[in-house]
mmCIF file as gemmi writes it, N, C-alpha and C atoms, coordinates in Angstrom:
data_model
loop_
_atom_site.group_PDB
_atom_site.id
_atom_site.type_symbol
_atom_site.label_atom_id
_atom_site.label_alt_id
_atom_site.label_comp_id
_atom_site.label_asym_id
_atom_site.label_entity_id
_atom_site.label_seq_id
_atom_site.pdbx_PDB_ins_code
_atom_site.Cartn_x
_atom_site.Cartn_y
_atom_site.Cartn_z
_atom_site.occupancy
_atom_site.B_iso_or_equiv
_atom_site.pdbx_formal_charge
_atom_site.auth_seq_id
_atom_site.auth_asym_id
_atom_site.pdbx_PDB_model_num
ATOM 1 N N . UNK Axp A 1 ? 15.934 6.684 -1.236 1 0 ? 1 A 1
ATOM 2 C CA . UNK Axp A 1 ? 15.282 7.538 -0.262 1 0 ? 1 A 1
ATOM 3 C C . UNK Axp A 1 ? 15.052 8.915 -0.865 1 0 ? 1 A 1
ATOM 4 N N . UNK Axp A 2 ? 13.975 9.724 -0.352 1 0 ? 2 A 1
ATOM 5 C CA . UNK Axp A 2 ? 13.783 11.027 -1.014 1 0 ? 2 A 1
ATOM 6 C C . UNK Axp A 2 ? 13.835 12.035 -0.053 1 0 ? 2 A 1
ATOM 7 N N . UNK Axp A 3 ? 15.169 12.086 0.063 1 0 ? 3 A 1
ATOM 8 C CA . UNK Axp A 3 ? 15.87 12.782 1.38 1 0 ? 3 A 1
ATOM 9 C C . UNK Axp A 3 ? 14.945 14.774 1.111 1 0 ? 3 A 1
ATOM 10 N N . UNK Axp A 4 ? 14.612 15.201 -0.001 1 0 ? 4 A 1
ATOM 11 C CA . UNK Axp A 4 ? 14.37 16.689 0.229 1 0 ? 4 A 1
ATOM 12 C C . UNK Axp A 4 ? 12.84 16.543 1.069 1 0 ? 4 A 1
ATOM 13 N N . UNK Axp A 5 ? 12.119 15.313 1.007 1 0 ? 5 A 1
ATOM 14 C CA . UNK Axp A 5 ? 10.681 15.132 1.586 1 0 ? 5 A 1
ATOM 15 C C . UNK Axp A 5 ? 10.656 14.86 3.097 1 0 ? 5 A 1
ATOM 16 N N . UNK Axp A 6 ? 11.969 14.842 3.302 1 0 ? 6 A 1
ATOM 17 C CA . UNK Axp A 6 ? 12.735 14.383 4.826 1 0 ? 6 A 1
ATOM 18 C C . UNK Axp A 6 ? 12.903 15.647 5.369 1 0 ? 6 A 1
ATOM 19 N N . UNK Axp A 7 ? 13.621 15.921 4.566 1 0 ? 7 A 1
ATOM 20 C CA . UNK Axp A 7 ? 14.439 17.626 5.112 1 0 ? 7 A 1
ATOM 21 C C . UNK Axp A 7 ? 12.656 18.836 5.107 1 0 ? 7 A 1
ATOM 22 N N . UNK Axp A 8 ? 11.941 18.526 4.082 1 0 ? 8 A 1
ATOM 23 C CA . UNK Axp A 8 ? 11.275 19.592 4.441 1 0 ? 8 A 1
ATOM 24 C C . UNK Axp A 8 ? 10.018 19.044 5.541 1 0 ? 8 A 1
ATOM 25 N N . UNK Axp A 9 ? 9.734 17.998 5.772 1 0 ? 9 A 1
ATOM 26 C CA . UNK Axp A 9 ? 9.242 17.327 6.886 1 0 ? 9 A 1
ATOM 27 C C . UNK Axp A 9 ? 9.701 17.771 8.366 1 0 ? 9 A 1
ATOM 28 N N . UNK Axp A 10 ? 10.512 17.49 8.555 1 0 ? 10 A 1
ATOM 29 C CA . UNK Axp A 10 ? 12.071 18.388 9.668 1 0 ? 10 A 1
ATOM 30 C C . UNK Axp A 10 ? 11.961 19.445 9.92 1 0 ? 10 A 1
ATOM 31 N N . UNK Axp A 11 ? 11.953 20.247 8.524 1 0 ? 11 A 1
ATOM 32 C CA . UNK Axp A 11 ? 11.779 21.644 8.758 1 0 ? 11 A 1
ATOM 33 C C . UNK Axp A 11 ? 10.563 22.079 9.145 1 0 ? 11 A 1
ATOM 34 N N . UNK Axp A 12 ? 8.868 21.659 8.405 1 0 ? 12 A 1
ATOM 35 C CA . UNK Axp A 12 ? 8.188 21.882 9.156 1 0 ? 12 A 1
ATOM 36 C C . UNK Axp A 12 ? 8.014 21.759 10.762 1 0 ? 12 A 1
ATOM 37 N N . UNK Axp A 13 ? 8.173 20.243 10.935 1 0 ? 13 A 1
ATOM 38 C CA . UNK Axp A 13 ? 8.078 20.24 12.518 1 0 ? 13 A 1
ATOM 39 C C . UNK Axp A 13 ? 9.409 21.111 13.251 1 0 ? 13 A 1
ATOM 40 N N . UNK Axp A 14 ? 10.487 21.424 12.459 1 0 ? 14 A 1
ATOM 41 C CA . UNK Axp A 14 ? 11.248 22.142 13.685 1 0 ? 14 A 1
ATOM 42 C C . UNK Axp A 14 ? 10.444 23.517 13.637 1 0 ? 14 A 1
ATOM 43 N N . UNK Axp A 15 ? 9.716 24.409 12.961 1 0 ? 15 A 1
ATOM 44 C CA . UNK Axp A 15 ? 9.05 25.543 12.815 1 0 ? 15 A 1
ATOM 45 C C . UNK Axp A 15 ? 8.382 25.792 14.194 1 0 ? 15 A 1
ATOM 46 N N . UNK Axp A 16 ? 6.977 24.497 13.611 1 0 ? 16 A 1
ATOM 47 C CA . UNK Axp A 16 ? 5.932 23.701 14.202 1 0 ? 16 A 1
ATOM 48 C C . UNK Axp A 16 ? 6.678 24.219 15.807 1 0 ? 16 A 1
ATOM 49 N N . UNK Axp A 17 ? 7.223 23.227 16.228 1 0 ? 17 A 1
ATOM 50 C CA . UNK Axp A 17 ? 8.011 23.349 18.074 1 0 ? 17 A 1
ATOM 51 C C . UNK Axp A 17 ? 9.015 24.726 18.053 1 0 ? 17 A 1
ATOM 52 N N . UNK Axp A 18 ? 9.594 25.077 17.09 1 0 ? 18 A 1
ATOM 53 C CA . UNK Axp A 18 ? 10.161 26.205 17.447 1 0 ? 18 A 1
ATOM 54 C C . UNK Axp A 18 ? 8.758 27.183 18.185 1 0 ? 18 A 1
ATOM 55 N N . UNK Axp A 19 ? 8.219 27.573 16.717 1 0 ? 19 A 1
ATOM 56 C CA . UNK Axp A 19 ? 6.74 28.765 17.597 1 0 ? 19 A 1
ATOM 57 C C . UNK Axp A 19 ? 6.088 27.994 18.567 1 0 ? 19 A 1
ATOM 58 N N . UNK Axp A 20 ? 6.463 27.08 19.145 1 0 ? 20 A 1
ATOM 59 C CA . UNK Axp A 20 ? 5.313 26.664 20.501 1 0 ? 20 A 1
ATOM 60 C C . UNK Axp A 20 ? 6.542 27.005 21.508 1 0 ? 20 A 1
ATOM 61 N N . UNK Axp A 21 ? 7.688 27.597 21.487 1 0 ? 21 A 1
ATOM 62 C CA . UNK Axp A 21 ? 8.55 27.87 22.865 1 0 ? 21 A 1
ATOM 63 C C . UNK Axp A 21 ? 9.042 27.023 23.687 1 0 ? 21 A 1
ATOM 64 N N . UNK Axp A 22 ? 9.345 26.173 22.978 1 0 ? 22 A 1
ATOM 65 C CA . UNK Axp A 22 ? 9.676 24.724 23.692 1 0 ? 22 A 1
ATOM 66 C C . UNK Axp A 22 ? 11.116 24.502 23.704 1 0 ? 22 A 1
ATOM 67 N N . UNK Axp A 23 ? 11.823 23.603 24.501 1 0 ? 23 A 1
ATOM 68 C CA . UNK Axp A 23 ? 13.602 23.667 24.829 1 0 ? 23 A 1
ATOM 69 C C . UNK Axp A 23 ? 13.889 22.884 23.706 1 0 ? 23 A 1
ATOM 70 N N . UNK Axp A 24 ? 15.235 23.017 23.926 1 0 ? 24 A 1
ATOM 71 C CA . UNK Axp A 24 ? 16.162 22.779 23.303 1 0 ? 24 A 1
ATOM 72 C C . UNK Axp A 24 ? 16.295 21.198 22.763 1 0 ? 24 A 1
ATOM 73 N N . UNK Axp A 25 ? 15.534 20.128 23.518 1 0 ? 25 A 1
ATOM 74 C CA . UNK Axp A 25 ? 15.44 18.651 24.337 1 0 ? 25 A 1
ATOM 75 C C . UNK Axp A 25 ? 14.043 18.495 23.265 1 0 ? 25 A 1
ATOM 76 N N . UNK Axp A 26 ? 13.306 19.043 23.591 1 0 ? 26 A 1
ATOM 77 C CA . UNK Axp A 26 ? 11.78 19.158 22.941 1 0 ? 26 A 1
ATOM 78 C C . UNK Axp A 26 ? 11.686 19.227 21.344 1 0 ? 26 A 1
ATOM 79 N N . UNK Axp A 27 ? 12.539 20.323 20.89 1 0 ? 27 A 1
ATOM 80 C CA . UNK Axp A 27 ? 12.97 20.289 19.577 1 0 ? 27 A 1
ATOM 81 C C . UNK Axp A 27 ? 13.269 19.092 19.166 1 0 ? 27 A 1
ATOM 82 N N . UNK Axp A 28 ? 14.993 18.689 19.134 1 0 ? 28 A 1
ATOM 83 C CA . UNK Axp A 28 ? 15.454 17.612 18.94 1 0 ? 28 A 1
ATOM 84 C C . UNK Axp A 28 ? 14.297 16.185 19.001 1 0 ? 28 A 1
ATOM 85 N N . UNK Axp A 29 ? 13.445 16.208 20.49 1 0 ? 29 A 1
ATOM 86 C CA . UNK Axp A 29 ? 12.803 15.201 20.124 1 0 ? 29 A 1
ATOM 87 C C . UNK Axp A 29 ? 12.2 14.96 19.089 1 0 ? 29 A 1
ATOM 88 N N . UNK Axp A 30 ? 11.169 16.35 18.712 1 0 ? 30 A 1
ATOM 89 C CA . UNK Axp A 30 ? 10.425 16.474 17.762 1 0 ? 30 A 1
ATOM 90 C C . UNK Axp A 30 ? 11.009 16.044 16.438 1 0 ? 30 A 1
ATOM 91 N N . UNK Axp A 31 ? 11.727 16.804 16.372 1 0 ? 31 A 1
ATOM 92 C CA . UNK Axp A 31 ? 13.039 16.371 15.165 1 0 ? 31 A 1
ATOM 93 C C . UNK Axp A 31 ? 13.165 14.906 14.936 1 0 ? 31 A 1
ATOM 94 N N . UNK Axp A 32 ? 13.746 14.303 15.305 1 0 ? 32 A 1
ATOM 95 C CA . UNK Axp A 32 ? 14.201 13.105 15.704 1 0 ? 32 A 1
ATOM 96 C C . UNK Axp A 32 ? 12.323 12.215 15.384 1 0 ? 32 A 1
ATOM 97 N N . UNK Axp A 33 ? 11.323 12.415 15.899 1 0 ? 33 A 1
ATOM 98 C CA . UNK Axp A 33 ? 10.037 11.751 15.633 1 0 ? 33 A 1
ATOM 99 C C . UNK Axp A 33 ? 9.659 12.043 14.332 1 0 ? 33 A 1
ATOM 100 N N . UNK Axp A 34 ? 9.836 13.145 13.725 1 0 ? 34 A 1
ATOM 101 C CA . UNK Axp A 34 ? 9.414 13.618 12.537 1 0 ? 34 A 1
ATOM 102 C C . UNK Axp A 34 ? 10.244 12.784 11.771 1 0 ? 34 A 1
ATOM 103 N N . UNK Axp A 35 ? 11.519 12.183 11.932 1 0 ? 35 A 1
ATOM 104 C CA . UNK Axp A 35 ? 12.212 11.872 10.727 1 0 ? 35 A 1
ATOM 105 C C . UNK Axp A 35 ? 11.971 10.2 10.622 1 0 ? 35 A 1
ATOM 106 N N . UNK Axp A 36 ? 11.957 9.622 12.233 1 0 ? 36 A 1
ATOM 107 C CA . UNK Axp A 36 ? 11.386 8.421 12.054 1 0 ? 36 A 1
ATOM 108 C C . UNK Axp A 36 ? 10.463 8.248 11.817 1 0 ? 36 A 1
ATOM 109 N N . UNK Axp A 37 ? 9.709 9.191 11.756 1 0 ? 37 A 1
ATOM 110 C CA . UNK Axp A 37 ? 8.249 8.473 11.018 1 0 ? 37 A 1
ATOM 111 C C . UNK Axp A 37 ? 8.309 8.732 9.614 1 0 ? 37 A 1
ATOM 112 N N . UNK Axp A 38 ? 9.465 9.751 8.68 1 0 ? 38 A 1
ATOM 113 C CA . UNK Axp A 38 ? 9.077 9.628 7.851 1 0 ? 38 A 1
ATOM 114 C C . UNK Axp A 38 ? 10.233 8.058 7.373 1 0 ? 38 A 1
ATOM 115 N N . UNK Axp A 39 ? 10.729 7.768 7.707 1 0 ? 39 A 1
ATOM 116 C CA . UNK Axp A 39 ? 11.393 6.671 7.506 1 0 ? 39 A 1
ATOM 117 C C . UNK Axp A 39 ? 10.555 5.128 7.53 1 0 ? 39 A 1
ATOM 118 N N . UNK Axp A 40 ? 9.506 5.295 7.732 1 0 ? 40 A 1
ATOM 119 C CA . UNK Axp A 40 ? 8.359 4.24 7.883 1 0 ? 40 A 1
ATOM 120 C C . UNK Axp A 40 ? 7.761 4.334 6.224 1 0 ? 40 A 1
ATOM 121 N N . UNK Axp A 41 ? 7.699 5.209 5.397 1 0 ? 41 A 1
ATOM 122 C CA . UNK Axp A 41 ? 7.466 4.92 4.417 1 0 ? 41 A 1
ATOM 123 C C . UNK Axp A 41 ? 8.433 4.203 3.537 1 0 ? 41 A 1
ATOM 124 N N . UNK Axp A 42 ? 9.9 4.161 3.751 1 0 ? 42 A 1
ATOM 125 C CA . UNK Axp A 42 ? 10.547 3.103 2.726 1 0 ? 42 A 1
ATOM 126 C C . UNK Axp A 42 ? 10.27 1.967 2.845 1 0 ? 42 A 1
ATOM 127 N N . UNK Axp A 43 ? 10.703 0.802 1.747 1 0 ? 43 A 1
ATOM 128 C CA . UNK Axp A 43 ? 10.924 -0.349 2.046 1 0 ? 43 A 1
ATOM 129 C C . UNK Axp A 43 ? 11.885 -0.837 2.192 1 0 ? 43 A 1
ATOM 130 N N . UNK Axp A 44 ? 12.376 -1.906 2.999 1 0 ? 44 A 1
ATOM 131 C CA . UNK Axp A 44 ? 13.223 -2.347 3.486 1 0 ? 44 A 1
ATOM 132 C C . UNK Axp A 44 ? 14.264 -2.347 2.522 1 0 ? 44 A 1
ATOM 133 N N . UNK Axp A 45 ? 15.746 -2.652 2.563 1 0 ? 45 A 1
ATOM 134 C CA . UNK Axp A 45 ? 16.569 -2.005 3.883 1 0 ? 45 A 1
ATOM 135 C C . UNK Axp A 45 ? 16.71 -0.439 3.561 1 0 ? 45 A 1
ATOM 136 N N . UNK Axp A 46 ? 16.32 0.062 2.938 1 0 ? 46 A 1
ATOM 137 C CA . UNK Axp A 46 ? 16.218 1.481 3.175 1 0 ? 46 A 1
ATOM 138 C C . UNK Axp A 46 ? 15.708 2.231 4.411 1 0 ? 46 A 1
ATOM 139 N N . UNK Axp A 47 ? 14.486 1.676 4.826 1 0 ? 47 A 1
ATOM 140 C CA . UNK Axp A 47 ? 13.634 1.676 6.405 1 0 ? 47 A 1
ATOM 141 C C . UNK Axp A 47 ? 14.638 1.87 7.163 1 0 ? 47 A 1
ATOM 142 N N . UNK Axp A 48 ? 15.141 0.534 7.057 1 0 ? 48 A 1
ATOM 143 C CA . UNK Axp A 48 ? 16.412 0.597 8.018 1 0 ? 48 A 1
ATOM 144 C C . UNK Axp A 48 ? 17.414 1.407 8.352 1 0 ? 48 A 1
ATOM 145 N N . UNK Axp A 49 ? 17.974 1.812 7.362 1 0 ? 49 A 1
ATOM 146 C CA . UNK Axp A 49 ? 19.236 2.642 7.04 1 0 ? 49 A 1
ATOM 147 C C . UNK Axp A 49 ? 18.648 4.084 7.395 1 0 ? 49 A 1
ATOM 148 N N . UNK Axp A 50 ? 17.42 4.528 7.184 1 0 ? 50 A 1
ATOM 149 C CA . UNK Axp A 50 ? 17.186 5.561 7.647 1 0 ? 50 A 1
ATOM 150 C C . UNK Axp A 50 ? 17.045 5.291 9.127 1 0 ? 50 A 1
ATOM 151 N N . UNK Axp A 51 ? 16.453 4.548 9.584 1 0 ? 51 A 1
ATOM 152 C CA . UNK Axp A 51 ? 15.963 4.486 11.81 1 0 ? 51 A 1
ATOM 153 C C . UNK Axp A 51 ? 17.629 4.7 12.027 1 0 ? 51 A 1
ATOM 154 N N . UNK Axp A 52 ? 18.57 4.015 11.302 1 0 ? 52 A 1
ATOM 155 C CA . UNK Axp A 52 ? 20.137 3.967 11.801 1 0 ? 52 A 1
ATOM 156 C C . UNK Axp A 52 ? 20.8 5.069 12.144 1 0 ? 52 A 1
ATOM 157 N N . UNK Axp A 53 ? 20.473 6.099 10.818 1 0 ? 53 A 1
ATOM 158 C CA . UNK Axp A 53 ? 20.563 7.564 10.56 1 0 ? 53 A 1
ATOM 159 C C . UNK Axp A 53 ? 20.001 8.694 11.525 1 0 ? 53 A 1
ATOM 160 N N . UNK Axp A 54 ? 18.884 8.229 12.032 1 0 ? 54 A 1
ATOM 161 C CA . UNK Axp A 54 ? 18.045 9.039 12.88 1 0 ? 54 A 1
ATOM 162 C C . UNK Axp A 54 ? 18.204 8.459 14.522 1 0 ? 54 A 1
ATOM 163 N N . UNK Axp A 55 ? 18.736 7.763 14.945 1 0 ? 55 A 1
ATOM 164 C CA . UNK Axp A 55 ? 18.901 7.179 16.616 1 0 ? 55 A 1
ATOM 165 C C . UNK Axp A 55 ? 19.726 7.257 17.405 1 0 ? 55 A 1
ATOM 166 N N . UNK Axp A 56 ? 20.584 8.743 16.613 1 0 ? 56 A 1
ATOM 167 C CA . UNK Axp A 56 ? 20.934 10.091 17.993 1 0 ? 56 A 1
ATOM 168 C C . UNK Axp A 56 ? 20.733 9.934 19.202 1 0 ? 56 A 1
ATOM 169 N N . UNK Axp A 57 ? 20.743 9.766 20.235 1 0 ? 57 A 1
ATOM 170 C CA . UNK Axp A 57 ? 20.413 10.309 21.429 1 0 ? 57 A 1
ATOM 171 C C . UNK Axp A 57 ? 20.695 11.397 21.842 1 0 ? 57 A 1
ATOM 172 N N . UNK Axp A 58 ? 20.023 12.244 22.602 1 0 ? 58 A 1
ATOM 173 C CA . UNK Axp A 58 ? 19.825 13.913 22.895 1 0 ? 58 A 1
ATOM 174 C C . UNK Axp A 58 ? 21.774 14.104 23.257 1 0 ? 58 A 1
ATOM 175 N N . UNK Axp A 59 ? 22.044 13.458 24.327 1 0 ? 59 A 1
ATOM 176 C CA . UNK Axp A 59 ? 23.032 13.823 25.218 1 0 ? 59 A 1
ATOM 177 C C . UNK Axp A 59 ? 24.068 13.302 24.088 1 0 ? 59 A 1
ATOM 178 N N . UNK Axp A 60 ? 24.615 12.616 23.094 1 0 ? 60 A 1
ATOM 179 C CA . UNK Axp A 60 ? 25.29 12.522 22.435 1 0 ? 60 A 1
ATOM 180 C C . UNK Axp A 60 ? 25.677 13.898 21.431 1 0 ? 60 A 1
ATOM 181 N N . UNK Axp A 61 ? 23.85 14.064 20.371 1 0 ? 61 A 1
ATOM 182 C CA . UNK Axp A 61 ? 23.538 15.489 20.058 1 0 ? 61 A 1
ATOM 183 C C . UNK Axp A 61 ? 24.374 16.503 20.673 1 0 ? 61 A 1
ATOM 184 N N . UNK Axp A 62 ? 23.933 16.437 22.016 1 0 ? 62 A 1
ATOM 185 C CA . UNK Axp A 62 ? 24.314 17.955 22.668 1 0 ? 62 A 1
ATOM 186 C C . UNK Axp A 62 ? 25.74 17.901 22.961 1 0 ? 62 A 1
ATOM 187 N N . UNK Axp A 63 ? 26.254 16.825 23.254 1 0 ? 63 A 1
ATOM 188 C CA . UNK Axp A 63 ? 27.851 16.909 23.311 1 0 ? 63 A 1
ATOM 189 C C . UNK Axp A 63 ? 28.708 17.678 22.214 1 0 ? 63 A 1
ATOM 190 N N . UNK Axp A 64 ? 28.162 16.852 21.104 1 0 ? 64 A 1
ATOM 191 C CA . UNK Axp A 64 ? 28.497 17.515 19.803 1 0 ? 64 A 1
ATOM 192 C C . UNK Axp A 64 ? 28.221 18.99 18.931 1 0 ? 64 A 1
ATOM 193 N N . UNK Axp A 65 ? 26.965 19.211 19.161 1 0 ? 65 A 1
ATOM 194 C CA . UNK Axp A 65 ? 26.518 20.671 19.005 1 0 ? 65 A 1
ATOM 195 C C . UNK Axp A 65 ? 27.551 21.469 20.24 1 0 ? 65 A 1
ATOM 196 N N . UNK Axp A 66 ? 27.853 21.53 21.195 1 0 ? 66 A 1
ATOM 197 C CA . UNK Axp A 66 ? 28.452 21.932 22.033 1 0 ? 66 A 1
ATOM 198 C C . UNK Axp A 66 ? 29.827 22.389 21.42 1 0 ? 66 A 1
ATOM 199 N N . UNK Axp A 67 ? 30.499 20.738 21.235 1 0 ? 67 A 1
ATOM 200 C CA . UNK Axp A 67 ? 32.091 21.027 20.754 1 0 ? 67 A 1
ATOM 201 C C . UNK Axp A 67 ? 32.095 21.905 19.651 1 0 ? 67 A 1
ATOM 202 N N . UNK Axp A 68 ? 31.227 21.835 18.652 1 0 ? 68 A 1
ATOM 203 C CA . UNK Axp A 68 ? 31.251 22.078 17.436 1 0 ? 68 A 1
ATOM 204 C C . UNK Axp A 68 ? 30.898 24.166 17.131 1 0 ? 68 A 1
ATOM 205 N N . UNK Axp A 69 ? 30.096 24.456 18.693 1 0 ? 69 A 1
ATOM 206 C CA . UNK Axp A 69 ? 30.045 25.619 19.004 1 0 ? 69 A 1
ATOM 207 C C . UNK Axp A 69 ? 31.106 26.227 19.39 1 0 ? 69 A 1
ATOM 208 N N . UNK Axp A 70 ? 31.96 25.684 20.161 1 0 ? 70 A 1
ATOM 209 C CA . UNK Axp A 70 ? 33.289 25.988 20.761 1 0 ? 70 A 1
ATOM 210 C C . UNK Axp A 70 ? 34.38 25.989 19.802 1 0 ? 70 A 1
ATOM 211 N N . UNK Axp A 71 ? 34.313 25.507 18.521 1 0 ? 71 A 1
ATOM 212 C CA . UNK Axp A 71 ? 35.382 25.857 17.952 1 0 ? 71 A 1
ATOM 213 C C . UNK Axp A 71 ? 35.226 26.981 16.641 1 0 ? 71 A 1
């Protein structure tokens, strides 16, 4: 996998939705779409291992960003 083409993919779109003023929920989604799609370019089982990597759900996310603020 060519994880820095990931990360700066990510980073554009978190920019991208950051300057449009959008929540917290909106981000993450974005986030989260940006990375599965770039995960559509490997071939298998790499494909895979990345969708595995990326299928977070928000409220899990936020549990954790939460605790992880609190300490």
């Amino acid at each position: 996998m060519s994880l820095p083409s990931t990360l700066v993919a990510a980073a554009l779109t978190a920019l991208v939705v950051l300057t449009t003023g959008c929540s917290t929920r909106q981000v993450y989604d974005g986030l989260q779409a940006g990375a599965r799609s770039a995960c559509q370019r490997y071939p298998e089982p790499d494909r895979s291992r990345c969708l595995a990597a990326n299928d977070t759900d928000y409220e899990k996310y936020r549990r954790e960003r939460d605790d992880m603020l609190l300490k």
